[in-house]
N, C-alpha and C positions, 0 to 999 in steps of 0.2 A: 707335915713338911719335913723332908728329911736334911742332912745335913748342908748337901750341895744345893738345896733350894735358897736354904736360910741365909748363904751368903752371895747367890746370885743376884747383882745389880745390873741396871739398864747402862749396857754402856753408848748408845747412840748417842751422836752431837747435840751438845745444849746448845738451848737458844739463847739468843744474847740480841739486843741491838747495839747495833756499831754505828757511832753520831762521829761525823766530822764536820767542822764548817770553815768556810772563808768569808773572810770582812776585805770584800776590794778596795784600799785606798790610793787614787789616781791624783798625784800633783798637779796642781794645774804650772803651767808655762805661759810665759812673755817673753817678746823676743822683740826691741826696739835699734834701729840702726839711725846711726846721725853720720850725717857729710856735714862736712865745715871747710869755706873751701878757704882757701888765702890762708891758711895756718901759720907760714912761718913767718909774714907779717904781724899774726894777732900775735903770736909769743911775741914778739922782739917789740911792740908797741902797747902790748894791756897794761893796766896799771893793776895793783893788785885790789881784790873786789869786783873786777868787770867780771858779768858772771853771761856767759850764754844758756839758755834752757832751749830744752825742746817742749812739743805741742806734749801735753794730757795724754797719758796712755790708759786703761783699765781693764780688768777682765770681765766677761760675763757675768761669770760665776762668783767673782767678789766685786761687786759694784759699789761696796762701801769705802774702796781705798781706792786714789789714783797716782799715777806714779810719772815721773818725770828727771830726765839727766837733765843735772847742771854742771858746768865747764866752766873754770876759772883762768882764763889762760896767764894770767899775770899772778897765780896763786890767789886763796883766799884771803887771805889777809898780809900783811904786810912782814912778816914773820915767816911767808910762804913764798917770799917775792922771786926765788930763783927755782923756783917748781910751778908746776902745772896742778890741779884739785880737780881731782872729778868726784861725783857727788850722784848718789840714787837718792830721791826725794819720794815719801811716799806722804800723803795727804787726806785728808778724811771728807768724804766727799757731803758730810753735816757740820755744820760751823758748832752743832752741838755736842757730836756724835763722837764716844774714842773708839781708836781702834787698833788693836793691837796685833800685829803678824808677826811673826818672822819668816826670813826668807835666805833662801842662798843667792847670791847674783853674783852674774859674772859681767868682767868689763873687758874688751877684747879690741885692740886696734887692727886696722885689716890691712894687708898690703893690696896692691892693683889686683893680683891672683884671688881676692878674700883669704889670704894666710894669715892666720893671726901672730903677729910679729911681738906681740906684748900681751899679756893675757894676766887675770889675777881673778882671784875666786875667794869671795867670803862669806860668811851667814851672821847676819844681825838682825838684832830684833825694834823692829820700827814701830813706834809709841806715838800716835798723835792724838792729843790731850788738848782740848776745848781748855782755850779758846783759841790758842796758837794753830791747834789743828795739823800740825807738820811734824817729819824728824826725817833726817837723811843721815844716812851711810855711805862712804867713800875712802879718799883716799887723797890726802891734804899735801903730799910732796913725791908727787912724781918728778924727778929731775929733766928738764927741760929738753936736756939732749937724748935721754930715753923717748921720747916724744918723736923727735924732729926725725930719728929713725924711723918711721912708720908715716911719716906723709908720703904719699902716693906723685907720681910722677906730674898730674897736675897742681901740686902745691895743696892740695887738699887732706884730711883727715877723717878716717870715716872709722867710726866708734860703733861695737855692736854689744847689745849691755842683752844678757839673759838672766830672767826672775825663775825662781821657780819656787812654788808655796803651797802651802795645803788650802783646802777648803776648811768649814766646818764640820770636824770631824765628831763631834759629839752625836751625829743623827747619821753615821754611817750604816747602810742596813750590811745585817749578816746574813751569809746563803749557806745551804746546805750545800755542802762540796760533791756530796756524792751524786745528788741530783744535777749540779752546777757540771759537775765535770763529765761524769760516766752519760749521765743520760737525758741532758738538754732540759733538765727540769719536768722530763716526763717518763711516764713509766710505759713500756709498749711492748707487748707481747710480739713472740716471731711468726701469729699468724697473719695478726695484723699490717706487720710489717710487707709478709708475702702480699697483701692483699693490696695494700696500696702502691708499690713496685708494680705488679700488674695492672692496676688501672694508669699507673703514669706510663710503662710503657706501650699498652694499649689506646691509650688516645679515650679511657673509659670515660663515658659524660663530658667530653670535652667541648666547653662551650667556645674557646678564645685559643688563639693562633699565636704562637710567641716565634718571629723572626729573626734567625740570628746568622750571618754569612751567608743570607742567601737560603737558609737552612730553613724547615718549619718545624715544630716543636708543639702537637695540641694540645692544650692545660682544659682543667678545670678551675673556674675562676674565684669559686667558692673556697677554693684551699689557700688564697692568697691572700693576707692581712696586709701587706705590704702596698700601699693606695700607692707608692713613687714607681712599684712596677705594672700594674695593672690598673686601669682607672674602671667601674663596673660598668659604662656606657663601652667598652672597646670591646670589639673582634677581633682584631687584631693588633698585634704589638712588636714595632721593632726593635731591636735591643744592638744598641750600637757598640762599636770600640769594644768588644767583646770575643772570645774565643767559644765556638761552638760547643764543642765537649766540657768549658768552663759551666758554660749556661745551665747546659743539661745536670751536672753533677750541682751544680745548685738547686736547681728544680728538683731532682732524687732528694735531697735533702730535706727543701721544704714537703715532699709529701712523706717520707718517708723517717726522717731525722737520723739518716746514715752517712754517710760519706765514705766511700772505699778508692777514689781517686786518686792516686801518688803524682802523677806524671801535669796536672793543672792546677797544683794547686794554690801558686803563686797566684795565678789566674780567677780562681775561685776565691782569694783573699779579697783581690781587687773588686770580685763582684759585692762580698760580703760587704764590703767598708759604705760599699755604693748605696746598698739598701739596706743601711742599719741595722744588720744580723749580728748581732757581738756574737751570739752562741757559735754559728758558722766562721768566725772569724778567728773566736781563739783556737776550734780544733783547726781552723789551717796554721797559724802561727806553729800551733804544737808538733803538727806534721814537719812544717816547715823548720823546727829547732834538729829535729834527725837527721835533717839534709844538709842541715850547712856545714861546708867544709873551705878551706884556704883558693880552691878554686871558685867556689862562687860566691865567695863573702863579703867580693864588692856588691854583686847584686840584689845579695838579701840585704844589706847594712843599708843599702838606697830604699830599696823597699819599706823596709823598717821604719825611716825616717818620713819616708811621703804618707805613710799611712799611719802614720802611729802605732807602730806592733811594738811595744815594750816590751813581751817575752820574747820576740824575734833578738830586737836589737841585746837584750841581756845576754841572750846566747853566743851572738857574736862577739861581744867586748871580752865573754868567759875563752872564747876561744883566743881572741889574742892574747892571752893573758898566758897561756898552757902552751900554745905553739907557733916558735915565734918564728918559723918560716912561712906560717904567713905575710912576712917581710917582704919575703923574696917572691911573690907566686905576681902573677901577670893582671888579676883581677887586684890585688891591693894597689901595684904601680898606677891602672886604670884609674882606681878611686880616687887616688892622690891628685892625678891629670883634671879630671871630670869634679870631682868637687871634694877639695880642700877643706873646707871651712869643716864637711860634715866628718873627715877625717882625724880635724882638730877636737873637736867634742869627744868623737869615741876616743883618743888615743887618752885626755883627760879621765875620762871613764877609768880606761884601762888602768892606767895607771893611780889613780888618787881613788878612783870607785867613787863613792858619793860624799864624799868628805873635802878637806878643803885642804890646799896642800900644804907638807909640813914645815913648820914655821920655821927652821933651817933654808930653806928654799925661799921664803918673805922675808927674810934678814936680808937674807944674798942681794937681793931687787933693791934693797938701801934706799926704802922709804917707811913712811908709816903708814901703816895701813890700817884700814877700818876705824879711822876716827870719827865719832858720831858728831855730827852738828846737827841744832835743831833749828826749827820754825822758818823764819820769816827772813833769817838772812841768809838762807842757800835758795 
């Protein structure tokens, strides 16, 4: 071996595995609305202690805690007598059981329009301890004439309280990001690809007719796991409230697991949400975060919210946030017209993010806020 052998090395690419993962944690949400109607009678005649509640609320997903407003119109106690008390009560739904959460909630009075005319946002951690079983979070001196601003043109008062809290997060599964993201959790060569593209748009083996505007669409029925779009007894199948080329670029996908569609794919989100495709769903979100801009930010920010796209609506709040002539564009004035309420949530976003606002701004409001009361006398 002479001398240029001896220091000749292999210089090709080493190998390596490259591991990325994501652990999805999804908050769950509650969202409870109270009318009360004759309010400025109940102020001007409660004594202090008269407590109104609303009916038991829960969620699916935590069935161990229940949660319920209580309203003091004449304050909670007599120390509270020229204020108003509202109260989140969360309850353990075993006389033996604790249970401990915390939560953000928000309390929101609405005008006639749903504007929320009074709003306040806190996070506490709600502890119900056998045998009491209760603890509530509120707000023990709301000044009475901050109140009486927000009754609604029939004398009424109508309160909208939003929870929002984790599950059990100990048993969250983690995914492979690369598989999760790039390739739908599957791995698929580009002949295979070719090959199934040709049989969906040859009609190859097609046993079942999918109907959409009048349109026909032949499937094979075997490629469908989804039993809410195909039942195995049908030939045929109509698919309503639907956009044709929606359909089809869903169908491309299910045989195929591509999607190259730009122009439906708000359309194609809608189909996704329909039949339980998250995979399909968040590549449309994702498409959809490229597209939005200050023209059509009402109509993704509505979408968003009818569907649950949380990386949509994230994209949107980032954009109000950077450019703020989306003030001025014709689709934000829209939103403001057309629904208020979901204009009030994002512009909070925007501005507070997930946090609670700063305690400068809870001074100003000149009450106390987040006083815990426990058990059995809220």
């Amino acid at each position: 071996m002479n001398r240029s052998e001896k220091y000749t090395c292999d210089t090709s690419p080493s190998t390596y595995t490259k591991s990325s993962y994501i652990t999805p944690v999804d908050a769950l949400h509650l969202s409870q609305q109270w009318k009360i109607e004759n309010f400025t009678t109940l102020v001007k005649l409660a004594l202090p202690g008269n407590c109104l509640r609303t009916g038991l609320f829960r969620h699916p997903q935590l069935p161990e805690a229940f949660w319920q407003l209580c309203l003091y119109p004449g304050g909670k106690r007599a120390e509270n007598a020229n204020n108003v008390s509202l109260f989140l009560k969360m309850s353990s739904t075993s006389p033996t059981k604790e249970v401990r959460i915390k939560v953000e909630y928000r309390f929101h009075f609405l005008n006639d329009k749903g504007v929320a005319l009074f709003s306040n946002v806190n996070v506490g951690e709600f502890h119900a301890k056998p045998p009491k079983g209760g603890h509530s979070w509120g707000l023990r001196n709301i000044p009475k004439q901050k109140i009486l601003n927000c009754v609604r043109d029939d004398g009424s008062l109508v309160i909208s309280c939003h929870i929002e809290l984790l599950p059990d997060i100990n048993h969250t599964q983690c995914y492979n990001s690369w598989k999760l993201l790039n390739t739908n959790a599957r791995t698929v060569s580009g002949d295979f690809v070719k090959r199934q593209l040709a049989a969906f748009d040859n009609g190859f083996m097609a046993d079942c007719v999918l109907e959409c505007s009048g349109r026909q669409i032949p499937v094979f029925k075997a490629m469908f796991s989804y039993d809410e779009l195909i039942e195995s007894t049908e030939k045929k199948v109509i698919i309503e409230d639907a956009e044709y080329e929606a359909v089809r670029c869903m169908l491309r996908y299910m045989y195929t697991g591509e999607m190259e569609l730009d122009t439906e794919v708000a359309n194609v989100l809608i189909l996704a949400e329909r039949y339980q495709m998250d995979d399909l769903k968040l590549i449309c979100e994702r498409k959809l975060c490229n597209q939005i801009d200050k023209n059509n930010i009402g109509e993704m920010l509505y979408l968003a919210d009818l569907y649950n796209c949380k990386i949509l609506r994230r994209a949107a709040v980032d954009l109000l946030r950077t450019n703020h002539s989306v003030f001025a564009s014709h689709a934000w004035r829209l939103l403001k017209e057309t629904n208020p309420h979901l204009v009030t949530e994002v512009m909070e976003k925007a501005i507070f993010g997930e946090e609670s606002p700063p305690l400068k701004r809870q001074r100003h409001q000149k009450m106390l806020l987040s006083q815990p009361s426990d058990d059995e006398s809220v």
